[in-house]
N, C-alpha and C positions, 0 to 999 in steps of 0.2 A: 830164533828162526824167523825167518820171513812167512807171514799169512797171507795166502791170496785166495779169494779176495775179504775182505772184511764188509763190504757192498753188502754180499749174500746173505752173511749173516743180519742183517740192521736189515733187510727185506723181509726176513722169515717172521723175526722179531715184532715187525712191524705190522703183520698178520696175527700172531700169537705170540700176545704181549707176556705171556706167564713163562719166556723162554727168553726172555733177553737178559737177565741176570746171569745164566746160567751161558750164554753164550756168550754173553762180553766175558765172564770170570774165565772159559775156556780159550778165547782168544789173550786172554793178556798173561794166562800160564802158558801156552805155545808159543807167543813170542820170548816167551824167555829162555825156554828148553834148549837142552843142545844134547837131544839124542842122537844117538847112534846106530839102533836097534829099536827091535820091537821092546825086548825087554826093558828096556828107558821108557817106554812107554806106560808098560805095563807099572812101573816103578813108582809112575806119577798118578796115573786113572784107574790103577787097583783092575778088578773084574768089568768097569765099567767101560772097556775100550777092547773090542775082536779085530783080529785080522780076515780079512775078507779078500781073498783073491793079492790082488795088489795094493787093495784099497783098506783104511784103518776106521771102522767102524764106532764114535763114539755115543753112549748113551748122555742123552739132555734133560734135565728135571726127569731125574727117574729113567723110566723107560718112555715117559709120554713123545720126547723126540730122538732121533737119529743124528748125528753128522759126521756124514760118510765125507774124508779125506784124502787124497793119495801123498806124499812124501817123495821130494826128489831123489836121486842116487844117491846123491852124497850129502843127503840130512839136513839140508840149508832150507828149504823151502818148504812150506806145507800150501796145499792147493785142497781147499774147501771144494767140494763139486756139487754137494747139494745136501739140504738140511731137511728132512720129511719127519711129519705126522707116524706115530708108530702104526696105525692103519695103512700109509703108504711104502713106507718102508716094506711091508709085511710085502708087499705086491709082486716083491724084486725086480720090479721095471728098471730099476736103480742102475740095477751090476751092469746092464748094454751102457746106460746113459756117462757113470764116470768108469766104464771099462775097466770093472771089477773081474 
């Protein structure tokens, strides 16, 4: 699959350095995916990944972060919208911002 963008991620990272392993390891397992479904998802991130509106909700080092995703029609594309703080996350300012 195509990631967009990986920017985002290396910005979060670059605040809260204790989540970059954890997000580079989750970018370089989604580039390689070729799901089809949510259940493909689930296949690969266990419990650690909800669906949320349209948008695919994964857990980062634990619970301490979020990255909330959306996934094109037809499975090719994944689009990062934004990576938060389990305190911001909680706020759900999120779901207007990537139109969850």
């Amino acid at each position: 699959m195509r990631v967009i963008s990986k920017k985002m991620l290396r910005e979060f990272w670059e605040i809260h350095a204790d989540a970059k392993e954890q997000l580079q390891a989750w970018h370089k397992v989604v580039r390689k995916a070729q799901w089809r479904g949510f259940d493909d998802i689930r296949a690969t991130y266990g419990r650690t990944v909800d669906r949320v509106g349209g948008c695919y909700v994964f857990n980062i080092k634990g619970k301490d972060y979020r990255l909330i995703a959306r996934i094109s029609p037809d499975w090719t594309i994944v689009f990062t919208c934004i990576v938060l703080t389990h305190a911001e996350y909680n706020r759900d300012a999120w779901k207007e911002t990537c139109h969850c």
